[in-house]
PDB file of N, CA, C and O in Angstrom:
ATOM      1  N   UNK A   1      20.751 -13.108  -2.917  1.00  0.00           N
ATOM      2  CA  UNK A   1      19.584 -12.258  -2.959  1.00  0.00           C
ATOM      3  C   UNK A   1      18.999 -12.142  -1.563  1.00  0.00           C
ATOM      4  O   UNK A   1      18.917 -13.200  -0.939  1.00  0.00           O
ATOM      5  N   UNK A   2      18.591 -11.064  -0.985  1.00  0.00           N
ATOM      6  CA  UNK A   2      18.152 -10.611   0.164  1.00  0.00           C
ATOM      7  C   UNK A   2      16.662 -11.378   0.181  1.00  0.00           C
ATOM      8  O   UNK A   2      15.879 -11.368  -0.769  1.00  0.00           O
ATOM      9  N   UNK A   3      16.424 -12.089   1.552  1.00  0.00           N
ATOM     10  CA  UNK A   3      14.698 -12.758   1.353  1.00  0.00           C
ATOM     11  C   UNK A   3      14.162 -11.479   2.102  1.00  0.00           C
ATOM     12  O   UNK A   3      14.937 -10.842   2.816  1.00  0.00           O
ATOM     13  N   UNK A   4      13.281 -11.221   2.000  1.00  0.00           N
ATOM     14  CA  UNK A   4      11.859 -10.027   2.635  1.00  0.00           C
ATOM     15  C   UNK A   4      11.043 -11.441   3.355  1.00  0.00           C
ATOM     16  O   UNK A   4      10.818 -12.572   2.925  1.00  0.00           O
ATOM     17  N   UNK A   5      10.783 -10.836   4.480  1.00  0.00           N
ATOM     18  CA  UNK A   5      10.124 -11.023   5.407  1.00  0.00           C
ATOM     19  C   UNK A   5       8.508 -11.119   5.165  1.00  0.00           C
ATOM     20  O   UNK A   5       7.842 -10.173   4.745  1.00  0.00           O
ATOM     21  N   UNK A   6       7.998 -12.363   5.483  1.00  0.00           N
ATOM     22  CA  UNK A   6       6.778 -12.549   5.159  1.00  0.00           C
ATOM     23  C   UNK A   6       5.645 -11.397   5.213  1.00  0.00           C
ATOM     24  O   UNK A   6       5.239 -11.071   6.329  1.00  0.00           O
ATOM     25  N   UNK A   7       5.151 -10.809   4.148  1.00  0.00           N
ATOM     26  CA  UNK A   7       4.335  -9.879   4.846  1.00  0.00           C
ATOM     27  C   UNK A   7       2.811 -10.217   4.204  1.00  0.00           C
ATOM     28  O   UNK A   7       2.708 -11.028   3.284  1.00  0.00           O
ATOM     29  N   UNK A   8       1.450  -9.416   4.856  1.00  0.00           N
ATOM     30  CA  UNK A   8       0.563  -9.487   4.460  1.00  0.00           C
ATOM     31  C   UNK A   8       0.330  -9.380   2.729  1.00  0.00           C
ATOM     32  O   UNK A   8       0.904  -8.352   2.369  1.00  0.00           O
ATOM     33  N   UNK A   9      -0.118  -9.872   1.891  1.00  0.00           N
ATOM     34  CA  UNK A   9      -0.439  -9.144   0.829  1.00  0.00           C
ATOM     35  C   UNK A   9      -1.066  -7.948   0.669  1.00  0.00           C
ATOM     36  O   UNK A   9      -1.097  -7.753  -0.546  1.00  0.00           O
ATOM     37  N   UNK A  10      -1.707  -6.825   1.377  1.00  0.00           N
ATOM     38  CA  UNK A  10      -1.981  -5.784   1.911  1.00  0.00           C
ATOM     39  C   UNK A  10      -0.650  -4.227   1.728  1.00  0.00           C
ATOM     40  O   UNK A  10      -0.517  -3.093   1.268  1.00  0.00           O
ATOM     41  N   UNK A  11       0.105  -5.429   2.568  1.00  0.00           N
ATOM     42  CA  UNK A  11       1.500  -4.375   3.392  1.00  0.00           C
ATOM     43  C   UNK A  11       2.345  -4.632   1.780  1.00  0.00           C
ATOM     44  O   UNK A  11       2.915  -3.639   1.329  1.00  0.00           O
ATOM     45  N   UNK A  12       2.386  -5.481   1.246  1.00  0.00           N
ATOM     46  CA  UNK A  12       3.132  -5.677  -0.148  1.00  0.00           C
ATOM     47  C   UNK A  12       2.502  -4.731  -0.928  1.00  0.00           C
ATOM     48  O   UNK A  12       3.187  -3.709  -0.944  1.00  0.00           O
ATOM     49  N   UNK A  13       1.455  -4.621  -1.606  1.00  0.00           N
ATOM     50  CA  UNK A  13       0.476  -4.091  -1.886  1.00  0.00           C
ATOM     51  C   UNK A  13       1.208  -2.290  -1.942  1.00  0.00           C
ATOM     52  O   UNK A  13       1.795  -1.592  -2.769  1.00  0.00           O
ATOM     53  N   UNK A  14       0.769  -2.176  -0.662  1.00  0.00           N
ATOM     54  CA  UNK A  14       1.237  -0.794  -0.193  1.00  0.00           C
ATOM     55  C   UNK A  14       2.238  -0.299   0.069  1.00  0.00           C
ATOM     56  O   UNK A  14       2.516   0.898   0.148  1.00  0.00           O
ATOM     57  N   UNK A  15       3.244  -1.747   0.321  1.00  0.00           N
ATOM     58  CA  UNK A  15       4.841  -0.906  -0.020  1.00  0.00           C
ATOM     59  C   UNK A  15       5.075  -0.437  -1.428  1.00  0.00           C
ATOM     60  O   UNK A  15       5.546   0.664  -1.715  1.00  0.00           O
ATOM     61  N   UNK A  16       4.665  -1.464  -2.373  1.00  0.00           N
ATOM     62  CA  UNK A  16       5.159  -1.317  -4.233  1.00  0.00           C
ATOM     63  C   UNK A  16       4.300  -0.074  -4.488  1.00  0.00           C
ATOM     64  O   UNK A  16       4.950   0.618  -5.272  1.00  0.00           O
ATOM     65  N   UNK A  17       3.643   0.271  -4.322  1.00  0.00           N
ATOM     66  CA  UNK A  17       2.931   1.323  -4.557  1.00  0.00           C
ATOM     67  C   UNK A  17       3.673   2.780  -3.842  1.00  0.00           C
ATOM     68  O   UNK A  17       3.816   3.776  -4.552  1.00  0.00           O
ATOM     69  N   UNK A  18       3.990   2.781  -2.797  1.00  0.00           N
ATOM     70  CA  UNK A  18       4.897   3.656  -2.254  1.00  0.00           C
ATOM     71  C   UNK A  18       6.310   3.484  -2.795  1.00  0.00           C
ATOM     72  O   UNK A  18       7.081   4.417  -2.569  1.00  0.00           O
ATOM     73  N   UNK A  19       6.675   2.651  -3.335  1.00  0.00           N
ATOM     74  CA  UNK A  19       7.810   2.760  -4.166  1.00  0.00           C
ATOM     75  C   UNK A  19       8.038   2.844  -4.933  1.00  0.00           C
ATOM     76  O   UNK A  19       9.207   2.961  -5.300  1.00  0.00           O
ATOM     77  N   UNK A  20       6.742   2.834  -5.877  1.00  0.00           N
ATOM     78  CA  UNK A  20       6.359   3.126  -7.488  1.00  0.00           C
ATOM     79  C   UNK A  20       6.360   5.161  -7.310  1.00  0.00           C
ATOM     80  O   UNK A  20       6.584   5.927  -8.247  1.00  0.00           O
ATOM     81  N   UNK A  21       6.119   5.481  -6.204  1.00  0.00           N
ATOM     82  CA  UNK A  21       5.440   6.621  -6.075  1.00  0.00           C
ATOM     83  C   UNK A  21       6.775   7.823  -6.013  1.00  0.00           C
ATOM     84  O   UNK A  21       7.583   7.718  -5.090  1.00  0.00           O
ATOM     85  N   UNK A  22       6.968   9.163  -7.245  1.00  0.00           N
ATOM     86  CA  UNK A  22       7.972   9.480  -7.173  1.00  0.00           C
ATOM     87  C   UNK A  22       7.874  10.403  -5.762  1.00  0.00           C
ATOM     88  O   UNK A  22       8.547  11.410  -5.980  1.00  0.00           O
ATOM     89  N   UNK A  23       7.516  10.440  -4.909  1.00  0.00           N
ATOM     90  CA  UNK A  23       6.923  11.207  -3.810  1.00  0.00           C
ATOM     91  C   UNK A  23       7.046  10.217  -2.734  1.00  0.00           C
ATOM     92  O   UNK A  23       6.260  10.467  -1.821  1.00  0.00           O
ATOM     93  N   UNK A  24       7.414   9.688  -2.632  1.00  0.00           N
ATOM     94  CA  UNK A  24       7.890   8.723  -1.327  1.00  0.00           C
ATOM     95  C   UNK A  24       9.194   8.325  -1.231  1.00  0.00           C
ATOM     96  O   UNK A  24       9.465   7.857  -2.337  1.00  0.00           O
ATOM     97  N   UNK A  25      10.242   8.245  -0.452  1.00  0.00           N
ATOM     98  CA  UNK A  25      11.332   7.964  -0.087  1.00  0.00           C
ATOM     99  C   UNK A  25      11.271   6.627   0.308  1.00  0.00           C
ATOM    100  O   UNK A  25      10.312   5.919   0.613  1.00  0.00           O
ATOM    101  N   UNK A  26      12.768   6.356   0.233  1.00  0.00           N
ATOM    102  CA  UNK A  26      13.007   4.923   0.974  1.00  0.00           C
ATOM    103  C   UNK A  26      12.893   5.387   2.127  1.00  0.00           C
ATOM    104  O   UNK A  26      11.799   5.019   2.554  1.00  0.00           O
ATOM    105  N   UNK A  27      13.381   5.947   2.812  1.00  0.00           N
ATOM    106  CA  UNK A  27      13.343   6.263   4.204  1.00  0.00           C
ATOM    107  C   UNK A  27      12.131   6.590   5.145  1.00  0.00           C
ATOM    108  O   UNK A  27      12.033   6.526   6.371  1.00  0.00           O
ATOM    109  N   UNK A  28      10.971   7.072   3.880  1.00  0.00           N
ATOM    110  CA  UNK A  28       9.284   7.261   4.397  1.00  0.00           C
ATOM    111  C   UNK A  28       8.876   5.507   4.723  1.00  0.00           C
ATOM    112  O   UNK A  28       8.378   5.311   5.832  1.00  0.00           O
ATOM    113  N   UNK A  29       9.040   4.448   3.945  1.00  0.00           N
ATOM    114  CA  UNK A  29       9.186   3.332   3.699  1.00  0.00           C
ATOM    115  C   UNK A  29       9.732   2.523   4.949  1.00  0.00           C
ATOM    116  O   UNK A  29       9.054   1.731   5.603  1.00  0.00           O
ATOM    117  N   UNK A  30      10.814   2.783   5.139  1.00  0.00           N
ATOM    118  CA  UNK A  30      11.332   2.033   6.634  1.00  0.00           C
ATOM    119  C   UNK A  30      11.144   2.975   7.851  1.00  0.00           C
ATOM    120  O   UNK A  30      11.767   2.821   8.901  1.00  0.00           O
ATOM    121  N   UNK A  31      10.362   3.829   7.664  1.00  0.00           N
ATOM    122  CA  UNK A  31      10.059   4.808   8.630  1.00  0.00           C
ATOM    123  C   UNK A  31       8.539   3.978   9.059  1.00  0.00           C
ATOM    124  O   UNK A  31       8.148   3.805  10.214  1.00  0.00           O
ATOM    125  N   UNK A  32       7.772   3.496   7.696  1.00  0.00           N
ATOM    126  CA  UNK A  32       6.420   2.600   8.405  1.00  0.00           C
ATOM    127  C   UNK A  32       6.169   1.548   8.422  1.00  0.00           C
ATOM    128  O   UNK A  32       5.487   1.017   9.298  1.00  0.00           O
ATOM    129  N   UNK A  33       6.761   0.870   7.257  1.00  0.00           N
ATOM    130  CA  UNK A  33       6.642  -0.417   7.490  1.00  0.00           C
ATOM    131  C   UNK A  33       8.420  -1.437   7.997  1.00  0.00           C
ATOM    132  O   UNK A  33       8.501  -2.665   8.023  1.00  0.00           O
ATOM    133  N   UNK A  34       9.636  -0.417   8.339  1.00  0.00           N
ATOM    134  CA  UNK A  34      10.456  -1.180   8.692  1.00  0.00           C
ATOM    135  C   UNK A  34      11.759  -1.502   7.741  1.00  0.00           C
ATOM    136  O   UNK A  34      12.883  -1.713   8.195  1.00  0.00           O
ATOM    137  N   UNK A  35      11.473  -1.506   6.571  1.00  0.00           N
ATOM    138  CA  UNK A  35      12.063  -2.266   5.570  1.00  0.00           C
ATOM    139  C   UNK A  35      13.180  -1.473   5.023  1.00  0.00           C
ATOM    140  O   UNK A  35      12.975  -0.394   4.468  1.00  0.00           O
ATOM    141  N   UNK A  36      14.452  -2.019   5.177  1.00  0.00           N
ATOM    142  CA  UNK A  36      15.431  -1.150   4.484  1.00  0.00           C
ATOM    143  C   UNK A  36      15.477  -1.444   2.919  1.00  0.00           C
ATOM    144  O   UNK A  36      14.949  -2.254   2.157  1.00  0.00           O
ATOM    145  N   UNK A  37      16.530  -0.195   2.806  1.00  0.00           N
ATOM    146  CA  UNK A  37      16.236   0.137   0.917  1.00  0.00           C
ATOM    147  C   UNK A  37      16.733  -1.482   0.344  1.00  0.00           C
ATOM    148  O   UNK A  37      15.808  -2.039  -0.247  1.00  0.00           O
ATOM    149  N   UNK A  38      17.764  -2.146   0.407  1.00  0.00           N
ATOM    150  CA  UNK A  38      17.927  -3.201  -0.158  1.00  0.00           C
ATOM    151  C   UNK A  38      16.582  -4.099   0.178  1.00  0.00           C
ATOM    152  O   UNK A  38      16.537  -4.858  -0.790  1.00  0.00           O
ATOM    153  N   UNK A  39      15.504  -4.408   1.000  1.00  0.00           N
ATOM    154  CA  UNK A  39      14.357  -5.086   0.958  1.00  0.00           C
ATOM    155  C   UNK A  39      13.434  -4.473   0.268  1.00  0.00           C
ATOM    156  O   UNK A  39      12.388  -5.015  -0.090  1.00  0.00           O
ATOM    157  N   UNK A  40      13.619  -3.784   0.127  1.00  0.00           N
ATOM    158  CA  UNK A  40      12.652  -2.682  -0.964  1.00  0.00           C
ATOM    159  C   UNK A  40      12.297  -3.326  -2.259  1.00  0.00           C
ATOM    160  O   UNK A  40      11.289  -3.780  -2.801  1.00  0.00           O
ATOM    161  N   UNK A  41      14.051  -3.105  -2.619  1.00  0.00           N
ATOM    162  CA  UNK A  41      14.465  -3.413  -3.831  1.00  0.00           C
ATOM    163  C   UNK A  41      14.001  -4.841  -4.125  1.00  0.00           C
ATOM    164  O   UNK A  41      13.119  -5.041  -4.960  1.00  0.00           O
ATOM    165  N   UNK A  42      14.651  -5.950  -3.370  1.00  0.00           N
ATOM    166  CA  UNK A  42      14.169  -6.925  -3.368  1.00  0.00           C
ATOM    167  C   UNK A  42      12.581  -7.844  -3.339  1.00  0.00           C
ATOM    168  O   UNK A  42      12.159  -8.965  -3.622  1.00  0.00           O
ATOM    169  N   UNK A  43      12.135  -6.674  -2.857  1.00  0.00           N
ATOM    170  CA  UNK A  43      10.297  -6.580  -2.789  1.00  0.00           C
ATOM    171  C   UNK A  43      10.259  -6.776  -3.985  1.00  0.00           C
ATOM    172  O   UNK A  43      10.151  -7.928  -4.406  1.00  0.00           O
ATOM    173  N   UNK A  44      10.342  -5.651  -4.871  1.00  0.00           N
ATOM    174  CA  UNK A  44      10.338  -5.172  -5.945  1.00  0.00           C
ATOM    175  C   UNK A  44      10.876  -5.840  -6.985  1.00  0.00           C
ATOM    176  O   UNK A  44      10.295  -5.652  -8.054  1.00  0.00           O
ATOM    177  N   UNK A  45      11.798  -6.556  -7.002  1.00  0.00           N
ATOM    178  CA  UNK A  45      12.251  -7.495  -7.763  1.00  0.00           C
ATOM    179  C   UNK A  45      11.043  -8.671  -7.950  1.00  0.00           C
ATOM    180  O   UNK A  45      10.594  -9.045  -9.034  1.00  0.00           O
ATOM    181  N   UNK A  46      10.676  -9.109  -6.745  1.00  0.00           N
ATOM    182  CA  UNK A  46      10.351 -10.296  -6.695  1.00  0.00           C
ATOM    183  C   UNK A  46       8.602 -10.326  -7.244  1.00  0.00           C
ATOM    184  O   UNK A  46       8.080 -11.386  -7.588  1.00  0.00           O
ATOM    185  N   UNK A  47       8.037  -9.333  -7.250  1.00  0.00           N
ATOM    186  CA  UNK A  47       6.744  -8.432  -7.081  1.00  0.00           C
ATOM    187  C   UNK A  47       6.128  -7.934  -8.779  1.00  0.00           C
ATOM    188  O   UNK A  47       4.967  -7.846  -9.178  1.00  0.00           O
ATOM    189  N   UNK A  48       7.289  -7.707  -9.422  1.00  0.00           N
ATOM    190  CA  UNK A  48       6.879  -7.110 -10.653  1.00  0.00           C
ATOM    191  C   UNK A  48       7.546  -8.037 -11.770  1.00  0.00           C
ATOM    192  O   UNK A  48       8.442  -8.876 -11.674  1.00  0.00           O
ATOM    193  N   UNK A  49       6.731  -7.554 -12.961  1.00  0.00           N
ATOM    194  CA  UNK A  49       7.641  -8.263 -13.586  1.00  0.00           C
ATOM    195  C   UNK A  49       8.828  -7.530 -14.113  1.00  0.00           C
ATOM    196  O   UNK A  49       9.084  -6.354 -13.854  1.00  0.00           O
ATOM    197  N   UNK A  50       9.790  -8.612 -15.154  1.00  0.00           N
ATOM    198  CA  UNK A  50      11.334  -8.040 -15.178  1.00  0.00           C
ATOM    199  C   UNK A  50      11.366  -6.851 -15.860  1.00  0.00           C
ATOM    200  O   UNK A  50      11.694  -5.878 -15.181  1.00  0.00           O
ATOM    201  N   UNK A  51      11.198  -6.725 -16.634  1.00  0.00           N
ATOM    202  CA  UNK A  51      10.663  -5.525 -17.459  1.00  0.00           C
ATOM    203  C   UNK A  51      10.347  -4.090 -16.582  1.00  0.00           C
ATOM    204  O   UNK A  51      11.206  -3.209 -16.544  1.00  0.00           O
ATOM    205  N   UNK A  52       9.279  -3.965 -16.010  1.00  0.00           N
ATOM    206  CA  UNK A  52       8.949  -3.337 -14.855  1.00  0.00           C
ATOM    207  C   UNK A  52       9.959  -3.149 -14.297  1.00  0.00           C
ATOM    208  O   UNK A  52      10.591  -2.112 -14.496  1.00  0.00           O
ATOM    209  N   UNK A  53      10.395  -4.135 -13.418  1.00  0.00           N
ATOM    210  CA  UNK A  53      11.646  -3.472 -12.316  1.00  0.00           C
ATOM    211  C   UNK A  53      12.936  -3.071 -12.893  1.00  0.00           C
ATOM    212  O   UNK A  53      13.865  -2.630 -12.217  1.00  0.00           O
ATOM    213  N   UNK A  54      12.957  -3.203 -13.885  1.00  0.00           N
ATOM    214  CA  UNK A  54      14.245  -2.701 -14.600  1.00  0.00           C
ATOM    215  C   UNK A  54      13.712  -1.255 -15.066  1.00  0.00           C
ATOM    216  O   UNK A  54      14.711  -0.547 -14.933  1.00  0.00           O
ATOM    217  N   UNK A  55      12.738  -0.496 -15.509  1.00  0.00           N
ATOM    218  CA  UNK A  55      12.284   0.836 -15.622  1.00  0.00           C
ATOM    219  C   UNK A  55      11.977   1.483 -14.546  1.00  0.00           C
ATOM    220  O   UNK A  55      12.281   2.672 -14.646  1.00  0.00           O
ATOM    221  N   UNK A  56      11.191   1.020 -12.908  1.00  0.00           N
ATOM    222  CA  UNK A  56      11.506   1.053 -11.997  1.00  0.00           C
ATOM    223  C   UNK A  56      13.017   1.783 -11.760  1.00  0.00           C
ATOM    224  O   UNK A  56      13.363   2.964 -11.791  1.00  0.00           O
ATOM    225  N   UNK A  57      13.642   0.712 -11.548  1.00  0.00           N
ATOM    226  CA  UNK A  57      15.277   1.053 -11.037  1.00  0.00           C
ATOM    227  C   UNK A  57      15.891   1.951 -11.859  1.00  0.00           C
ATOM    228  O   UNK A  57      16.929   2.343 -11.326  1.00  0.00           O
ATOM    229  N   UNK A  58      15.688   2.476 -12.992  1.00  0.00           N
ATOM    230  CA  UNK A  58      16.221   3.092 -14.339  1.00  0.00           C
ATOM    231  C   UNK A  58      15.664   4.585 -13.297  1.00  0.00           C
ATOM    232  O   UNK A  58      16.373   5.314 -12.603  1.00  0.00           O
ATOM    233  N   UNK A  59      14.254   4.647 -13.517  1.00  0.00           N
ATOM    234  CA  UNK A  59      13.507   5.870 -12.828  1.00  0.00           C
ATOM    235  C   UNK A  59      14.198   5.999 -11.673  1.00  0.00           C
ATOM    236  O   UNK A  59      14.663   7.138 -11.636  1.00  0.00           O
ATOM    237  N   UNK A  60      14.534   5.275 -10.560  1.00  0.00           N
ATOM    238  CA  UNK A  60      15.049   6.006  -9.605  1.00  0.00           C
ATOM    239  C   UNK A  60      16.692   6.344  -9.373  1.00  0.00           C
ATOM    240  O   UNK A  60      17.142   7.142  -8.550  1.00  0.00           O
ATOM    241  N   UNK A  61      17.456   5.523 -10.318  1.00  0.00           N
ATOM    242  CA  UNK A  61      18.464   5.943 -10.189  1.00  0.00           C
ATOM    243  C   UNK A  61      18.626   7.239 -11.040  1.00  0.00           C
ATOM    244  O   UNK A  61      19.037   8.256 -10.481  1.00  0.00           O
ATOM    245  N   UNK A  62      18.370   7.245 -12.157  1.00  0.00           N
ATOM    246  CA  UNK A  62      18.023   8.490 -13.009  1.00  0.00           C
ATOM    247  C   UNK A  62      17.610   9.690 -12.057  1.00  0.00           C
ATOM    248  O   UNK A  62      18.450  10.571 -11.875  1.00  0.00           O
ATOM    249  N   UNK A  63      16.617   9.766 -11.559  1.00  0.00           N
ATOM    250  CA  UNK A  63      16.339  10.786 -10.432  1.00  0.00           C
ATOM    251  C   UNK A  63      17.087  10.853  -9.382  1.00  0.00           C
ATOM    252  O   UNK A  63      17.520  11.942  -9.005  1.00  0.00           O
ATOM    253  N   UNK A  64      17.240  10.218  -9.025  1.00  0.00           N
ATOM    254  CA  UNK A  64      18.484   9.674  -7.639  1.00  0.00           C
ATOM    255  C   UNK A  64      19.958  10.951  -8.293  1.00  0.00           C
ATOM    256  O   UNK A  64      20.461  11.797  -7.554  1.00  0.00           O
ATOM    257  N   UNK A  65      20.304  10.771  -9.580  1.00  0.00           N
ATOM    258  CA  UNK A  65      21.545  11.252 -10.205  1.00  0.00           C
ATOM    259  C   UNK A  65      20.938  13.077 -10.291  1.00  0.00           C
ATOM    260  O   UNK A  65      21.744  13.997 -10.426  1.00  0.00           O
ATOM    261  N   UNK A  66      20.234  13.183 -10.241  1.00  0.00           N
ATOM    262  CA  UNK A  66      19.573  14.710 -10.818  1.00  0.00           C
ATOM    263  C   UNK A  66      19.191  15.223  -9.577  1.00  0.00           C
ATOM    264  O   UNK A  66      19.455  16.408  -9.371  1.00  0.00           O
ATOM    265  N   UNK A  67      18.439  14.368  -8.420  1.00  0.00           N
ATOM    266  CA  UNK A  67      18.145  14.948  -7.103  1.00  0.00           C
ATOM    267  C   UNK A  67      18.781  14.831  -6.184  1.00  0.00           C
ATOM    268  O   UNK A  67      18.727  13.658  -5.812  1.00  0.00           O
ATOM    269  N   UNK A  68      19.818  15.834  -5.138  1.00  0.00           N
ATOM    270  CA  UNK A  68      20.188  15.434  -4.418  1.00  0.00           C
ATOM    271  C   UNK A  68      19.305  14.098  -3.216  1.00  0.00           C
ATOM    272  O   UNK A  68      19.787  13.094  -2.692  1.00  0.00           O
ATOM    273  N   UNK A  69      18.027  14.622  -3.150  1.00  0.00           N
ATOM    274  CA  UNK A  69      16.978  13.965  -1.838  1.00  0.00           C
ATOM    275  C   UNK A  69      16.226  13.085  -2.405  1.00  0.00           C
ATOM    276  O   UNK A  69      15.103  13.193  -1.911  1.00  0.00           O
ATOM    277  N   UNK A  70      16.262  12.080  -3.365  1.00  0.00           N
ATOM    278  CA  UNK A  70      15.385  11.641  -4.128  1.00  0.00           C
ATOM    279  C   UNK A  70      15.342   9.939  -3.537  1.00  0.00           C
ATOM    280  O   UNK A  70      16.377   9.363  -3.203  1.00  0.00           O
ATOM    281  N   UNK A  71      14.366   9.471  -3.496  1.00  0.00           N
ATOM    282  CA  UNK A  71      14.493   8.256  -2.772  1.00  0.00           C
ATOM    283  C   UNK A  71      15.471   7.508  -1.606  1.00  0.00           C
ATOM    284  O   UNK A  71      15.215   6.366  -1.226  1.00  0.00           O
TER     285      UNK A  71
END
C-alpha cells in the first residue's frame, strides 16, 4: 500500500473533498497540492470509511468508462 505523505488535516480535508467532487480531476489535484492519482487513492482509502471508498471508486471508474476526460 502506497503511504501519503504527512499532511495538514486542512490539506486532507480539501484534497477528499476535491476528489469526492465530480468536477475536479486527478490532475487539478497534483496540479495543487502535488499528489499523484495512486496517493489520491490511497488518501482516500485511508480517510473514509470502507463502504464509502468502494462507491467512491465505483463512481469514478464508472464515469472514467463513459468519459473520455473524467478524473
Amino acid at each position: 500500500m502506497t503511504k501519503t505523505p504527512a499532511l495538514s488535516p486542512e490539506y486532507v480535508s480539501d484534497i477528499v473533498q476535491m476528489a469526492l467532487s465530480d468536477h475536479v480531476s486527478f490532475h487539478d489535484i497534483r496540479r495543487e497540492y502535488g499528489m499523484a492519482e495512486k496517493d489520491v487513492k490511497a488518501l482516500m482509502r485511508q480517510t473514509l470509511k470502507t463502504g464509502s471508498y468502494r462507491a467512491w471508486r465505483k463512481r469514478v471508474r464508472d464515469f472514467g468508462d463513459r468519459r473520455e476526460n473524467y478524473k
